[in-house]
C-alpha positions in Angstrom: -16.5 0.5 -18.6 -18.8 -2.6 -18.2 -21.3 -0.3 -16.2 -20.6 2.6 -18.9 -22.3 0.3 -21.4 -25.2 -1.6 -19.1 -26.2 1.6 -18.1 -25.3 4.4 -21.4 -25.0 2.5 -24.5 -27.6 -0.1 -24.2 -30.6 2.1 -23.7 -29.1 4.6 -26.5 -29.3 1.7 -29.3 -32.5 0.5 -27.7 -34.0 3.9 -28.6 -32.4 4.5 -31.8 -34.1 1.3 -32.9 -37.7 2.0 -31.5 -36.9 5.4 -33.7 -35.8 3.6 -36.8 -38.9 1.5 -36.5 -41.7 3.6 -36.0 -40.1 6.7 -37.9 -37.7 5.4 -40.5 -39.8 7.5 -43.4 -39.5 10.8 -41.3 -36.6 13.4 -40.5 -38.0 13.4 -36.8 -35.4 10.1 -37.4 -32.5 12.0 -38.5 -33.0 14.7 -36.3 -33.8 12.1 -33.3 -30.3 10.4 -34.3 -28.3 13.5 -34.3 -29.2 14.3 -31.1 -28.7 11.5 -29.8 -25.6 10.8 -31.5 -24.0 13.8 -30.5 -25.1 12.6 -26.6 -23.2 9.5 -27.7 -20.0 11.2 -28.4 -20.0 13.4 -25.5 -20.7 10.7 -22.9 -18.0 8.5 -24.6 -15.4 11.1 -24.6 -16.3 11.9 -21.0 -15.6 8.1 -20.1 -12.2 8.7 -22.0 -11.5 11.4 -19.8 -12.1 10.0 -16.7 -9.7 7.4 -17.1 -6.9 10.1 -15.7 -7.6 11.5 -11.9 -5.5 14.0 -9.8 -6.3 11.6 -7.0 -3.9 8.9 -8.8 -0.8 7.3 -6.5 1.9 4.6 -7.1 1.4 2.4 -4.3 3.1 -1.3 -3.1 1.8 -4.0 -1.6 3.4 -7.6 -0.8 2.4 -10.7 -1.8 3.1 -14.6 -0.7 6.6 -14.7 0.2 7.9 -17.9 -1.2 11.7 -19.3 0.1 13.8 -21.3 -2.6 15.5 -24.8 -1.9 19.0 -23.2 -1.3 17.7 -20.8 1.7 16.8 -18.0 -0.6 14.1 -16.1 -0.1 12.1 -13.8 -2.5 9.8 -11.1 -1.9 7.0 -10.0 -4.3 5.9 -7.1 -4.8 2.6 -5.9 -6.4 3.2 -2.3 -8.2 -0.8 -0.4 -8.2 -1.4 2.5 -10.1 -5.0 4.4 -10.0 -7.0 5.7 -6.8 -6.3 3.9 -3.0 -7.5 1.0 -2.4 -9.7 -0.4 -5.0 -9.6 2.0 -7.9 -6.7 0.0 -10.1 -5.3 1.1 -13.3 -2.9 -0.3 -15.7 0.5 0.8 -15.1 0.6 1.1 -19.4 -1.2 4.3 -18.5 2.1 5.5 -17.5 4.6 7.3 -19.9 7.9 6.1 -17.9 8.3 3.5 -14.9 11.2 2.0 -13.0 11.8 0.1 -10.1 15.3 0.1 -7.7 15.4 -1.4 -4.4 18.1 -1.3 -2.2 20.1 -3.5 1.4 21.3 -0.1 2.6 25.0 -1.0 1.2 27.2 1.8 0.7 30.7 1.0 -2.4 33.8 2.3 -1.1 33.1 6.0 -1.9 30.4 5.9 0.3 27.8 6.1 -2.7 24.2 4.1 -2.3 24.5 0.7 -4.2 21.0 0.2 -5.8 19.7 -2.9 -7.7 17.2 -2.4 -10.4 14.6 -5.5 -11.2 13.1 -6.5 -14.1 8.6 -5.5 -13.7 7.0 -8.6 -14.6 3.2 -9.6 -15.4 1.7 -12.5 -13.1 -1.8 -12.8 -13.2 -2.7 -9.6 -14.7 -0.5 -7.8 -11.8 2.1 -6.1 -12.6 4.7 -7.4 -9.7 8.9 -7.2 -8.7 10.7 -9.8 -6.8 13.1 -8.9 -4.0 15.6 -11.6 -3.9 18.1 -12.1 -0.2 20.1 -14.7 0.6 20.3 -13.4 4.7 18.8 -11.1 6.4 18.2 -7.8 5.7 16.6 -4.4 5.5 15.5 -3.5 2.6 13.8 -0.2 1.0 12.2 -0.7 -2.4 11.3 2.6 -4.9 8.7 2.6 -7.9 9.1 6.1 -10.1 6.2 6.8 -12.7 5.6 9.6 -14.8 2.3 11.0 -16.4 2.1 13.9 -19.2 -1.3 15.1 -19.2 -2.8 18.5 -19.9 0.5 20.2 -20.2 1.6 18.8 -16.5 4.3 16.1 -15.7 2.6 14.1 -13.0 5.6 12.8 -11.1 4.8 9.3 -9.2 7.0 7.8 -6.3 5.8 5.2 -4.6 8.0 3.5 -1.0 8.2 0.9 1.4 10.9 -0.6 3.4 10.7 -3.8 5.5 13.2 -6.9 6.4 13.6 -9.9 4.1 15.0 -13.1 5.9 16.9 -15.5 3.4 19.5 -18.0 4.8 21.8 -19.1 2.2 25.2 -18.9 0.9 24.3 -18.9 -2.6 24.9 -14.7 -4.3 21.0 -14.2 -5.9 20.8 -10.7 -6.4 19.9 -8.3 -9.7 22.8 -6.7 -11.4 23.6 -3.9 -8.9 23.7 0.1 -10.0 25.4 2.9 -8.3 23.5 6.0 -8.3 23.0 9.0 -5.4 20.0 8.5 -4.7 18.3 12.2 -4.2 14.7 12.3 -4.6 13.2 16.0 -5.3 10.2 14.6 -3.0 10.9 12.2 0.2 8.9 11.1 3.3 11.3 9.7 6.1 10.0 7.4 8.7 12.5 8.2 11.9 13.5 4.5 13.0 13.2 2.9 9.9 15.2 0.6 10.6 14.5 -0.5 14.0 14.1 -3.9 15.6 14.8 -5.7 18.3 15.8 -8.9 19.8 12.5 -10.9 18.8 10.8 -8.6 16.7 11.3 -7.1 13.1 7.7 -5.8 12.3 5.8 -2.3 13.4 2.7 -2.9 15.8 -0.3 -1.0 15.4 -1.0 1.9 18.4 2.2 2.3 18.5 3.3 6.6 17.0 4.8 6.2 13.3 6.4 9.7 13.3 7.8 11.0 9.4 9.3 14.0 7.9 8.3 15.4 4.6 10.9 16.9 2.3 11.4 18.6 -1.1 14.5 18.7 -2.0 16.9 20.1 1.1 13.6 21.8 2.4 11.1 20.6 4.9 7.6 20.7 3.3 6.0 22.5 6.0 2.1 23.2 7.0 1.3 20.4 4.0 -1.5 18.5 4.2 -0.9 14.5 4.4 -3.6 12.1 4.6 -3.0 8.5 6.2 -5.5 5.5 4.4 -5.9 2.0 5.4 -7.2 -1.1 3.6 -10.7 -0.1 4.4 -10.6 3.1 2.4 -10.9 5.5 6.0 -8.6 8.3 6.0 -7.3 10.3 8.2 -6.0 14.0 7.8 -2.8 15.9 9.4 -0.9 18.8 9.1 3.5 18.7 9.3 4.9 21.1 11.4 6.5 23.7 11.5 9.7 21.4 10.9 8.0 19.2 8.2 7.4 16.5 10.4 4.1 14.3 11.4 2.9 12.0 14.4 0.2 9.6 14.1 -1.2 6.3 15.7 -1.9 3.6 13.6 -5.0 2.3 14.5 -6.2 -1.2 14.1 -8.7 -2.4 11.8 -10.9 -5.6 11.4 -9.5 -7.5 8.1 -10.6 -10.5 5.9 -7.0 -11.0 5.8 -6.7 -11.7 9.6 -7.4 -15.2 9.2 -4.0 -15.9 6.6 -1.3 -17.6 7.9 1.6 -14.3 6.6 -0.4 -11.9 7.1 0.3 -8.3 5.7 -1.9 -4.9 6.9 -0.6 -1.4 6.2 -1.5 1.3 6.0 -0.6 4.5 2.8 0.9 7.9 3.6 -0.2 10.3 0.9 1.0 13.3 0.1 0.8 16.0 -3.0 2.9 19.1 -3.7 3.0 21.2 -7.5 5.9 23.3 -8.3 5.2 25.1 -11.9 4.0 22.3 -14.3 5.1 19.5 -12.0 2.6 17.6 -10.3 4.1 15.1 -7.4 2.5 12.2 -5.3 4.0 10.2 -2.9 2.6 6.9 -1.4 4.5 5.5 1.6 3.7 1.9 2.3 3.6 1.2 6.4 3.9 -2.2 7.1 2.7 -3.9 10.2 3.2 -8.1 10.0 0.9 -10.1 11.6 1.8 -13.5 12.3 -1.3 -14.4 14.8 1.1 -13.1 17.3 -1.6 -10.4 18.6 -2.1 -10.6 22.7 -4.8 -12.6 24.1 -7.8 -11.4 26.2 -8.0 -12.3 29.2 -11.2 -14.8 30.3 -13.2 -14.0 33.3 -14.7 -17.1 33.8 -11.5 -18.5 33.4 -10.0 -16.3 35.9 -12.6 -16.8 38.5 -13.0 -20.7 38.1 -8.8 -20.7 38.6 -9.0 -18.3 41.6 -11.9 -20.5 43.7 -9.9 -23.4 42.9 -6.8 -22.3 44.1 -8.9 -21.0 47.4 -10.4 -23.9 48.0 -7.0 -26.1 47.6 -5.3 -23.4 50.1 -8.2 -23.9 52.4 -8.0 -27.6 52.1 -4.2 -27.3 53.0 -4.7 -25.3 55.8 -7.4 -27.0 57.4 -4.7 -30.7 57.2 -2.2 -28.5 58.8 -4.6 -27.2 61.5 -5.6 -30.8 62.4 -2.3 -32.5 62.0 -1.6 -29.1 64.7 -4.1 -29.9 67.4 -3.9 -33.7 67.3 
């Protein structure tokens, strides 16, 4: 809006008042100030307007994790509304919003069990907290909805990732039962997956995902996959709703911070009638400055004529030691 006014409004009053000074007496003025006027309004209501786009998402990102004195940790997350990455709107934009996240726990009729935070404000941001006493996986879902034009834009945004807490005091929200059936879903296969030493996904490495409405594979849809930088990159799901792609790696400002978080957003849309959906799928890769060292030539050779000329060294004592 700042550059609206610089660039619009300023120049607009500037010429009104060279108007009102050299032609107050004459209805050139008038006229001159209905015109311009009218261009007022229309460029302001266009500004107004532009404040919605069908390139909107829901998307989450993670902030400092901080770890309380009795083992706890806690998790924030930053909730974005507006256009990937830079493009931020306020979230009071949106008509409804609500947060769940969940540890994968089933009750005893085998039903999800959910816990539903409170959305605070810190520092203009509008951020959750994800609170574990051990470790665990977790899967955290933001729901917005926008009426607009006679369309119900539907916004889900997901990420899941493992929270390490190491205490034996209960912190948790006030937990809620619910099934848990979205009309739109993207599924990373191996969502859950780790290993011995490692927790995180790793860049170059295939992230493959199914798409779903409802029961039904979205099939042939169009998903595009957008890092940090803003690059994009387009694929088609299959014939079974599914989609392969290889997270590539990117130079970061971020590379340098000592938790460093990099991911990348799935996107997709679908419409059905006068619903509008998007989903934003948060892929989280971790880096903790644990990426593999290049190997140094120089190094290599200077270790490999040393070792030579120690062997030859060797050999040349045992020779003489030998013949004497």
């Amino acid at each position: 809006m700042d550059s609206v006014i610089s660039y619009i409004y300023l120049p607009i009053m500037k010429r009104l008042h060279q108007l009102w000074c050299k032609e107050k007496h004459s209805h050139s003025f008038f006229k001159s100030f209905s015109y311009l006027l009218l261009l007022f309004l229309c460029i302001n209501s266009t500004a107004v307007y532009a404040e919605f786009s069908s390139n909107d998402f829901l998307w989450l990102e993670f902030d400092e994790t901080s770890l309380n004195i009795n083992g706890a940790i806690s998790q924030p997350i930053v909730i974005n509304y507006g256009i990937f990455p830079n493009k931020i709107k306020n979230i009071s934009d949106l008509d409804e919003i609500e947060a769940f996240y969940t540890f994968g726990q089933k009750d005893k009729v085998g039903k999800d069990i959910f816990y539903k935070p409170n959305i605070n404000i810190k520092k203009n941001k509008p951020i959750l907290f994800i609170n574990s006493v051990k470790t665990n996986w977790c899967m955290v879902l933001v729901k917005g909805i926008k009426r607009y034009d006679n369309f119900e834009y539907n916004y889900l945004a997901k990420v899941s990732f493992f929270i390490f807490g190491h205490s034996n005091i209960p912190k948790y929200d006030n937990p809620i039962t619910i099934e848990h059936k979205p009309n739109f879903d993207i599924k990373i296969f191996r969502e859950r997956l780790k290993d011995k030493f490692n927790y995180d996904r790793e860049r170059w490495f295939p992230i493959r995902a199914k798409l779903k409405f409802g029961d039904h594979p979205l099939v042939h849809t169009e998903v595009n996959i957008i890092n940090q930088s803003g690059n994009s990159e387009r694929v088609i799901s299959d014939n079974n709703g599914e989609i392969v792609y290889i997270p590539r790696y990117i130079e970061s400002n971020f590379m340098d911070k000592k938790n460093y978080f990099d991911y990348d957003l799935i996107t997709v849309k679908y419409s059905l009638n006068n619903k509008v959906y998007h989903y934003a799928y948060t892929v989280l890769f971790k880096h903790l400055k644990r990426e593999p060292k290049r190997f140094n030539i120089k190094i290599g050779l200077a270790i490999f004529i040393f070792s030579a000329i120690i062997t030859f060294f060797l050999l040349s004592k045992i020779k003489e030691n030998i013949t004497a």
